[in-house]
ROSE-686171 format. One record per atom (N, C-alpha, C, O): residue in one letter; atom name; x, y, z. Coordinates in Angstrom, 3 decimals. Example, Ala and Ser with C-alpha at 12.3 -4.5 7.8 and 13.67 -1.06 7.14 Angstrom:
% ROSE-686171
(A,N,(13.190,-5.690,7.800)),
(A,CA,(12.300,-4.500,7.800)),
(A,C,(13.200,-3.300,7.800)),
(A,O,(14.236,-3.319,8.465)),
(S,N,(12.850,-2.250,7.080)),
(S,CA,(13.670,-1.060,7.140)),
(S,C,(12.900,0.030,7.870)),
(S,O,(13.409,1.138,8.039)),
***
This chain:
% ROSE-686171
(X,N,(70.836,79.020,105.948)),
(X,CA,(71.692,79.666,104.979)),
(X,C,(70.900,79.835,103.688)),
(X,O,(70.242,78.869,103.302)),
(X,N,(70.898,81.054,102.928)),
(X,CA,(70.418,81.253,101.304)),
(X,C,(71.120,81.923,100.420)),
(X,O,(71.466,83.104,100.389)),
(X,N,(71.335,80.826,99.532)),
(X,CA,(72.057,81.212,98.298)),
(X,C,(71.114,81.639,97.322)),
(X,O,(69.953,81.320,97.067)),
(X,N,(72.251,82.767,96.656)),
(X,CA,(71.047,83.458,95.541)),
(X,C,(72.347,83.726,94.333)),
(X,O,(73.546,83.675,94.606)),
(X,N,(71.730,84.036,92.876)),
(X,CA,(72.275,84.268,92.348)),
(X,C,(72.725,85.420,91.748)),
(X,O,(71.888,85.978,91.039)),
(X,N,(74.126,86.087,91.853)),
(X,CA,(74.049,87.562,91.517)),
(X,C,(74.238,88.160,90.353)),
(X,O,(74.384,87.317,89.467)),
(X,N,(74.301,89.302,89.951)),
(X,CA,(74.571,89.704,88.702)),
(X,C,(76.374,89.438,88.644)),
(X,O,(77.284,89.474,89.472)),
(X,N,(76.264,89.183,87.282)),
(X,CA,(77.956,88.874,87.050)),
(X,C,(79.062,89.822,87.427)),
(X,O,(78.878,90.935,86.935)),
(X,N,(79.830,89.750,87.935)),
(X,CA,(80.978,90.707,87.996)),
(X,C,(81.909,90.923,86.790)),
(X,O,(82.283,90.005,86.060)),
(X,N,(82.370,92.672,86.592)),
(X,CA,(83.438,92.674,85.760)),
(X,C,(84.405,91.995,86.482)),
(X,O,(84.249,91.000,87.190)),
(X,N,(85.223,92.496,86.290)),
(X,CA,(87.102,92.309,86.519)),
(X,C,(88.239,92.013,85.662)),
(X,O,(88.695,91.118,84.949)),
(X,N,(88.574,93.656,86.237)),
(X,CA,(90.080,94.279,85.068)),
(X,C,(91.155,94.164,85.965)),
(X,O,(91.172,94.643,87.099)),
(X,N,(92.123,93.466,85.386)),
(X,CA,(93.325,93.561,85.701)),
(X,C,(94.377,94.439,85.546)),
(X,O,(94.699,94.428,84.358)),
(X,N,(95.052,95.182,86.176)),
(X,CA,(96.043,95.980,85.525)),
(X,C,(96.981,95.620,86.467)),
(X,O,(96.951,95.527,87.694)),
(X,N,(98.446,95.302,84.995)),
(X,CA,(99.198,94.616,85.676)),
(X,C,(100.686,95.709,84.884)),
(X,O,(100.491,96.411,83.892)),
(X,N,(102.049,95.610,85.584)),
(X,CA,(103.348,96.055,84.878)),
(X,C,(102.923,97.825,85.363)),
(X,O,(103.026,98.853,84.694)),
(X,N,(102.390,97.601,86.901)),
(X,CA,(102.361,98.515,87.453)),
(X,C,(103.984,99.718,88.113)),
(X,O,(104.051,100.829,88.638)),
(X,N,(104.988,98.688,87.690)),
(X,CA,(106.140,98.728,88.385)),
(X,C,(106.531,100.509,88.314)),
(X,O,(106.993,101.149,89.259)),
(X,N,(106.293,100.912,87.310)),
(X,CA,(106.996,102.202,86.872)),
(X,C,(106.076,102.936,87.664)),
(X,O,(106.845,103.741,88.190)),
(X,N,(105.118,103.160,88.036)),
(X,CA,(104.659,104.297,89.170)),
(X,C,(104.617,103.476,90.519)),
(X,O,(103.754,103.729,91.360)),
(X,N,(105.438,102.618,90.689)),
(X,CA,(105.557,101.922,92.276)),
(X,C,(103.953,101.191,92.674)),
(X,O,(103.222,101.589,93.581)),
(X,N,(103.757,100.413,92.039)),
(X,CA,(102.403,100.089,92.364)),
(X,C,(102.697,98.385,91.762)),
(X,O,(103.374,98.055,90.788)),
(X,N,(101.943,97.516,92.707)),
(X,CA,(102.075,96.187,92.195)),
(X,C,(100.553,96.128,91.713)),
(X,O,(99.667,96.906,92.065)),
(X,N,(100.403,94.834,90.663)),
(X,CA,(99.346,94.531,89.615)),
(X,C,(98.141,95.074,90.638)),
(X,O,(98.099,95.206,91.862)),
(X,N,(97.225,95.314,89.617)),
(X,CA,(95.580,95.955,90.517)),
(X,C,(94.430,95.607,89.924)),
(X,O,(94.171,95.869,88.750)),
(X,N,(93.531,94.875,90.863)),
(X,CA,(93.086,94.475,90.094)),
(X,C,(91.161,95.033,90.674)),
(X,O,(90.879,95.135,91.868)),
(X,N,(90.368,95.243,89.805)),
(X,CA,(89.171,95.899,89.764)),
(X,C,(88.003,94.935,89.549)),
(X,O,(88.021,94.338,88.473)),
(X,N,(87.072,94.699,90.318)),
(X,CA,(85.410,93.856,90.325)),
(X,C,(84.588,94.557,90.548)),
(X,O,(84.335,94.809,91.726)),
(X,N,(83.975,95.045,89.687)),
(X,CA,(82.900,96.188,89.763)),
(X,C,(81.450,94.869,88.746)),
(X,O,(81.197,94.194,87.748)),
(X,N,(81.000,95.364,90.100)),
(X,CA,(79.131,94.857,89.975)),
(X,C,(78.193,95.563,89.498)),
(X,O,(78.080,96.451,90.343)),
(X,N,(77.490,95.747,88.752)),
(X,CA,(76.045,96.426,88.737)),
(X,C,(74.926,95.643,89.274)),
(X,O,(74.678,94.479,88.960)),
(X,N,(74.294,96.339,90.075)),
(X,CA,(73.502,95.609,90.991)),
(X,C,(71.886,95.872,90.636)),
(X,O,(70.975,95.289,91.224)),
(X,N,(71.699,96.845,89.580)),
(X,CA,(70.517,97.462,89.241)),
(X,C,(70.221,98.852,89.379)),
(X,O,(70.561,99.529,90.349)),
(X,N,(69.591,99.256,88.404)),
(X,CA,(69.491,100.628,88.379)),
(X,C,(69.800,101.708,89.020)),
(X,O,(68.953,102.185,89.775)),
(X,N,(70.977,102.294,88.882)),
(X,CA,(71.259,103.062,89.686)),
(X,C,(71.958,102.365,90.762)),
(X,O,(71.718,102.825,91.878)),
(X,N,(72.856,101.257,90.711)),
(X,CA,(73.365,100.760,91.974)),
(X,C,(74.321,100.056,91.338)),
(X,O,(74.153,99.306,90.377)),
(X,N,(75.681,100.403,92.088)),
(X,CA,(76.281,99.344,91.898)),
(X,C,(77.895,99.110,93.095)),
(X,O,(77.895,99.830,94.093)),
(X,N,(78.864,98.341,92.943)),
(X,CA,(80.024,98.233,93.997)),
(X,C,(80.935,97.857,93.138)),
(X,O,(80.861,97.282,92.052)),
(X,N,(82.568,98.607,94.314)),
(X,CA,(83.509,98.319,93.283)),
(X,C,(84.097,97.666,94.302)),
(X,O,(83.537,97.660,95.398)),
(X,N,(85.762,96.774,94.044)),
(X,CA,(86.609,96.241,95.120)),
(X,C,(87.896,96.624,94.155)),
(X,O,(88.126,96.383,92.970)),
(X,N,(88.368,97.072,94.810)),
(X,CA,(89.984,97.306,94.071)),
(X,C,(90.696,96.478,95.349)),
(X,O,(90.229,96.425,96.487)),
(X,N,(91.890,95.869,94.905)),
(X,CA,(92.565,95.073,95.122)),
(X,C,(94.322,95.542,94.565)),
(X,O,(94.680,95.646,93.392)),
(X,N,(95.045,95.725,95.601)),
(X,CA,(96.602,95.421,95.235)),
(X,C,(97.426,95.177,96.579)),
(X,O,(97.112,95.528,97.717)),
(X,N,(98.637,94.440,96.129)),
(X,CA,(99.102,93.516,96.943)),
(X,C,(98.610,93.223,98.506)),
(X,O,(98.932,93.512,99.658)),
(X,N,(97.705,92.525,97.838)),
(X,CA,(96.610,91.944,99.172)),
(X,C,(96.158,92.643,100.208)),
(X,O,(96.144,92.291,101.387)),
(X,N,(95.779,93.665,99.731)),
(X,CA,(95.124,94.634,100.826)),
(X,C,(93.492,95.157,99.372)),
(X,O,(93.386,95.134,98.146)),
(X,N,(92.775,95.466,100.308)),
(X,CA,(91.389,95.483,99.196)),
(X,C,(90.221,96.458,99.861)),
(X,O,(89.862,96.315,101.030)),
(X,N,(89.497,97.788,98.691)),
(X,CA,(88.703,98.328,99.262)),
(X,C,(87.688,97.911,98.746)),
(X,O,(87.812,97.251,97.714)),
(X,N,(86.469,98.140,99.249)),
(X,CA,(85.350,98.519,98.576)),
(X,C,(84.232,99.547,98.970)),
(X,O,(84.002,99.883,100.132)),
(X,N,(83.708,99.907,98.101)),
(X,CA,(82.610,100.597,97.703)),
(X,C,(81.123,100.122,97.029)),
(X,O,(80.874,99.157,96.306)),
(X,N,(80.210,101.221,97.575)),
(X,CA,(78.584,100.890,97.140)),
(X,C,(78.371,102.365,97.014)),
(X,O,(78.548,103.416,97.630)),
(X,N,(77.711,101.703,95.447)),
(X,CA,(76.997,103.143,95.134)),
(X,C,(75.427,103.190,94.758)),
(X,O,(74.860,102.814,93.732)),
(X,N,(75.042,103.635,95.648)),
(X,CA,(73.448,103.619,95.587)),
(X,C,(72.514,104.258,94.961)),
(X,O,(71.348,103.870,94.876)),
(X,N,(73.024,105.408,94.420)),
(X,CA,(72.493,106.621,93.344)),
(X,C,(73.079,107.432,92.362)),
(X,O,(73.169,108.596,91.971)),
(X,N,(73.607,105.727,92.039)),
(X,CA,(74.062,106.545,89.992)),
(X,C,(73.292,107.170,88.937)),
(X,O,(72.171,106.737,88.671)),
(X,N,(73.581,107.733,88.579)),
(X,CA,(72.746,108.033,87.457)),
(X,C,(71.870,106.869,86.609)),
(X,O,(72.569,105.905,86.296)),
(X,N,(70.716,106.804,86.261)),
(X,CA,(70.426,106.246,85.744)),
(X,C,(70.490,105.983,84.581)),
(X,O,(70.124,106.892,83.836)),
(X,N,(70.891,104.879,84.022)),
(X,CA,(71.305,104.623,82.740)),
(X,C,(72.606,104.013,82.366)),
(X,O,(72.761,103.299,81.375)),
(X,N,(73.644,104.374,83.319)),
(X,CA,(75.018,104.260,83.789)),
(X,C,(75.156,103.334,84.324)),
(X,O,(74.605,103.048,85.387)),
(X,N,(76.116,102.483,83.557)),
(X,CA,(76.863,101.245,84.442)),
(X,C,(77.584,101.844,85.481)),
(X,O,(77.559,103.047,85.744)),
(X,N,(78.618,100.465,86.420)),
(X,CA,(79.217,101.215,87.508)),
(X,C,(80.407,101.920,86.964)),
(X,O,(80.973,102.934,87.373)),
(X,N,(80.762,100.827,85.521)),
(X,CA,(82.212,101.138,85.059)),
(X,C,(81.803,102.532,84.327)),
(X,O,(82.849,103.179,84.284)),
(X,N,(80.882,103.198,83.805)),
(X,CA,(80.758,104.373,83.044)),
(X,C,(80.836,105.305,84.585)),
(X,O,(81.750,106.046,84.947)),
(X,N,(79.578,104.981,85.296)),
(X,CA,(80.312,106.019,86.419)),
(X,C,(81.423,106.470,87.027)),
(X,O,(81.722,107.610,87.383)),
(X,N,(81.975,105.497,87.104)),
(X,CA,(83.238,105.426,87.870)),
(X,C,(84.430,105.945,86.689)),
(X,O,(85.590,106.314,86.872)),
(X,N,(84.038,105.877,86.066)),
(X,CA,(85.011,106.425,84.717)),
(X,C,(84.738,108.387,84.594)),
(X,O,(85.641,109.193,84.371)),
(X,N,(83.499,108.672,84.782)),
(X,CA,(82.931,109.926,84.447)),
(X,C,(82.934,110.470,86.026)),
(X,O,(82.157,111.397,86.253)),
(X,N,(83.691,110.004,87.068)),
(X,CA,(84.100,110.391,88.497)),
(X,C,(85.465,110.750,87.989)),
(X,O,(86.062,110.219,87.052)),
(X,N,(85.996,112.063,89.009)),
(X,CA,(87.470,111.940,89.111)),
(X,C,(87.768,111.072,90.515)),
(X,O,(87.062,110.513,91.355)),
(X,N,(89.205,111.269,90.304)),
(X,CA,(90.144,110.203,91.170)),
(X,C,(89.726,110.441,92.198)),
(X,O,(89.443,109.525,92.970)),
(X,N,(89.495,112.212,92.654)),
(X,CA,(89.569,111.823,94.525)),
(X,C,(88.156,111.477,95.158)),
(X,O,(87.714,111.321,96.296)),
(X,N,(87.606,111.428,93.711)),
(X,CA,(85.807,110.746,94.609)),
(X,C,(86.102,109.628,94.794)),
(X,O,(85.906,109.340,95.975)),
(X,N,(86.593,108.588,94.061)),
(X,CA,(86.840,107.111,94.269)),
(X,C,(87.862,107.232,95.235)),
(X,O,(87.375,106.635,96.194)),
(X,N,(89.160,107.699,95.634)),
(X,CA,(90.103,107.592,96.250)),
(X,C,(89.270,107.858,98.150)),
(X,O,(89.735,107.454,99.216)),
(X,N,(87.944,108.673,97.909)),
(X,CA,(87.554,109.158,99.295)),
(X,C,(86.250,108.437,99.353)),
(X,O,(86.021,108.026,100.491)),
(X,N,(85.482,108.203,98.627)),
(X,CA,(85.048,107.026,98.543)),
(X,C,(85.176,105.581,99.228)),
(X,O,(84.476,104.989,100.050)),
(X,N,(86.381,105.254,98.540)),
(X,CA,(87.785,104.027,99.340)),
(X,C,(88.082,104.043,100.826)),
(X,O,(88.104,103.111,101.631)),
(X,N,(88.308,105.354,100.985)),
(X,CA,(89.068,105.691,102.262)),
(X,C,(88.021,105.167,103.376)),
(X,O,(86.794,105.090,103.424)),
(X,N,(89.386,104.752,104.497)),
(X,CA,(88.552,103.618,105.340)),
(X,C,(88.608,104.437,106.737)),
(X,O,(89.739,104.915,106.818)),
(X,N,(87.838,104.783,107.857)),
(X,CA,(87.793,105.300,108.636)),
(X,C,(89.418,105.563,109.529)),
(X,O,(90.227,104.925,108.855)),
(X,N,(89.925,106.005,110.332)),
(X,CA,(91.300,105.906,111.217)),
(X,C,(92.316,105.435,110.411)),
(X,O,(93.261,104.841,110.930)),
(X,N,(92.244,105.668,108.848)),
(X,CA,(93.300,105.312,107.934)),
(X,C,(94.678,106.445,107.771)),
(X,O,(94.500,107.656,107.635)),
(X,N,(95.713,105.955,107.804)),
(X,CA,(96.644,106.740,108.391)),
(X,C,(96.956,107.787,107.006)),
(X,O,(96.365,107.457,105.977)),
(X,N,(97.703,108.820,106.946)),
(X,CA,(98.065,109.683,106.358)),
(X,C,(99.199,108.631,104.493)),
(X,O,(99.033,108.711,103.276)),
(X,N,(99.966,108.018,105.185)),
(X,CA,(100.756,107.246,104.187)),
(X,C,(99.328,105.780,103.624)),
(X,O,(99.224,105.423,102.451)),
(X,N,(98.695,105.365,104.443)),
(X,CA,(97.897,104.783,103.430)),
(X,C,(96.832,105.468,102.624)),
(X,O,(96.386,104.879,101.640)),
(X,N,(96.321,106.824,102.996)),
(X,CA,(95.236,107.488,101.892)),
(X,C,(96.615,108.001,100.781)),
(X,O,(96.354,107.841,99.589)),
(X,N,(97.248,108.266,100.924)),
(X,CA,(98.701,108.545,99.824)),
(X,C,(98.605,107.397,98.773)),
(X,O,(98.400,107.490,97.563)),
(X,N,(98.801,106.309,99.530)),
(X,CA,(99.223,104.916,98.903)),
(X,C,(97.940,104.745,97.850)),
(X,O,(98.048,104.574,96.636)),
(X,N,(96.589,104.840,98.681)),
(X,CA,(95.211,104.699,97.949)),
(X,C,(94.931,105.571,96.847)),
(X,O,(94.175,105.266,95.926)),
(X,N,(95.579,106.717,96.952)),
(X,CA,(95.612,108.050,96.454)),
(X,C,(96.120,107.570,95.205)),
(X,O,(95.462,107.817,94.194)),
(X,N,(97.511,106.725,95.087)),
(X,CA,(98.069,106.392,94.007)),
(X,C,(97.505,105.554,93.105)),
(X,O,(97.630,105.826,91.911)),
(X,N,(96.575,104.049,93.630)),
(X,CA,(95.721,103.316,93.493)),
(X,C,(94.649,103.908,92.745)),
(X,O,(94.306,103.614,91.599)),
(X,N,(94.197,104.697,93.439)),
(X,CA,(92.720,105.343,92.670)),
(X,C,(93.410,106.149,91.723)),
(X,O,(92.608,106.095,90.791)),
(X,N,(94.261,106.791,91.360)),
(X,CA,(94.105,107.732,90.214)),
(X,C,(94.854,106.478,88.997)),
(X,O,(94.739,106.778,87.809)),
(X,N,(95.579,105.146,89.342)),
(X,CA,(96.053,104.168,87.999)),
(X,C,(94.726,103.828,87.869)),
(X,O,(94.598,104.200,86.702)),
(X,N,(93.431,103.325,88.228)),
(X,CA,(92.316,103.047,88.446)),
(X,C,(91.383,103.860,87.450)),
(X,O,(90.711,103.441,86.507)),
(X,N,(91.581,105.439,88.055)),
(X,CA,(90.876,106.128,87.057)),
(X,C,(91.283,106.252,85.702)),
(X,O,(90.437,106.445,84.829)),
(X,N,(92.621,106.152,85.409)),
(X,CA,(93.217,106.358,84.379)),
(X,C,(93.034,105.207,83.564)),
(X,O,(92.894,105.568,82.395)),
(X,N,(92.971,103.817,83.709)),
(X,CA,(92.468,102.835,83.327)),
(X,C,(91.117,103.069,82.938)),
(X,O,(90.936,103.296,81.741)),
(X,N,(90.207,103.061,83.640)),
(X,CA,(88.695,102.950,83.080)),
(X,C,(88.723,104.181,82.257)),
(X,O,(88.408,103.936,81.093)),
(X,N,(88.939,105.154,82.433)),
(X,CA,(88.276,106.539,81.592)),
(X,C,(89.563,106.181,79.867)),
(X,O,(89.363,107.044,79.011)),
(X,N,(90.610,105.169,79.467)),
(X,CA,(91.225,104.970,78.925)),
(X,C,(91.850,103.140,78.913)),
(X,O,(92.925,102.597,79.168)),
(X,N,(90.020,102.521,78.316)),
(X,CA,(90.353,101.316,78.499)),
(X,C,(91.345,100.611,77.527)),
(X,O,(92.266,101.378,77.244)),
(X,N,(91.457,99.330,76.896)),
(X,CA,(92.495,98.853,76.174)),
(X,C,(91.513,98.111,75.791)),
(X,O,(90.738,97.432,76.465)),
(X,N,(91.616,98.352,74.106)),
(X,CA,(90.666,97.474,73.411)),
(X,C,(90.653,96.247,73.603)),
(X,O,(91.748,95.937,74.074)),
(X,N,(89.592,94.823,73.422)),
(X,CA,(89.513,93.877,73.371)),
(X,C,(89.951,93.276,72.049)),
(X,O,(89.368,93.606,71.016)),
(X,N,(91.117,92.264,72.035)),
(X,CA,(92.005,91.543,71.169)),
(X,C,(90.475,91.067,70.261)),
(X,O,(89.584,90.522,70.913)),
(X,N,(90.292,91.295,68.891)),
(X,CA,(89.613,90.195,67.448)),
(X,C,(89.726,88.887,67.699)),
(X,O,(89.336,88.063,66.871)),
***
């Protein structure tokens, strides 16, 4: 077995999802190095992820993923033989997602 140590993870919470039918969601996006990085979105215990291998350089994952629209991340996400009502469901996921990062909430003084 080898343990190594990785680069730190974000992770944003977005929660009082209730009014567009969505329970709390929550986002761990890695930068892994230049031009690389992965996201995991998470809501009520079901979870995708993504790797992105050729970001722009210069660009975190959260600036990329912010300067993406919704249905790149939403198809992105999408998981092979995934049914019609869960890319909907994801559909909803990825665009509170995008709307979050491209419109973060300042950090409290």
């Amino acid at each position: 077995m080898k343990s190594e140590t990785l680069n730190p993870a974000n992770v944003i919470q977005l929660s009082d999802m209730g009014s567009i039918g969505l329970d709390s969601i929550r986002i761990i996006t890695q930068d892994l190095g230049p031009g690389e990085g992965r996201v995991i979105v998470e809501c009520y215990g079901m979870a995708w992820a993504a790797y992105f291998g050729s970001m722009p350089s210069g660009k975190s994952i959260l600036e990329f993923l912010a300067s993406m629209d919704e249905y790149y991340l939403r198809n992105k996400l999408t998981r092979p033989k995934q049914t019609k009502a869960d890319t909907e469901y994801l559909g909803r996921i990825a665009s509170a997602v995008h709307f979050a990062l491209r419109n973060p909430v300042p950090e409290p003084e």
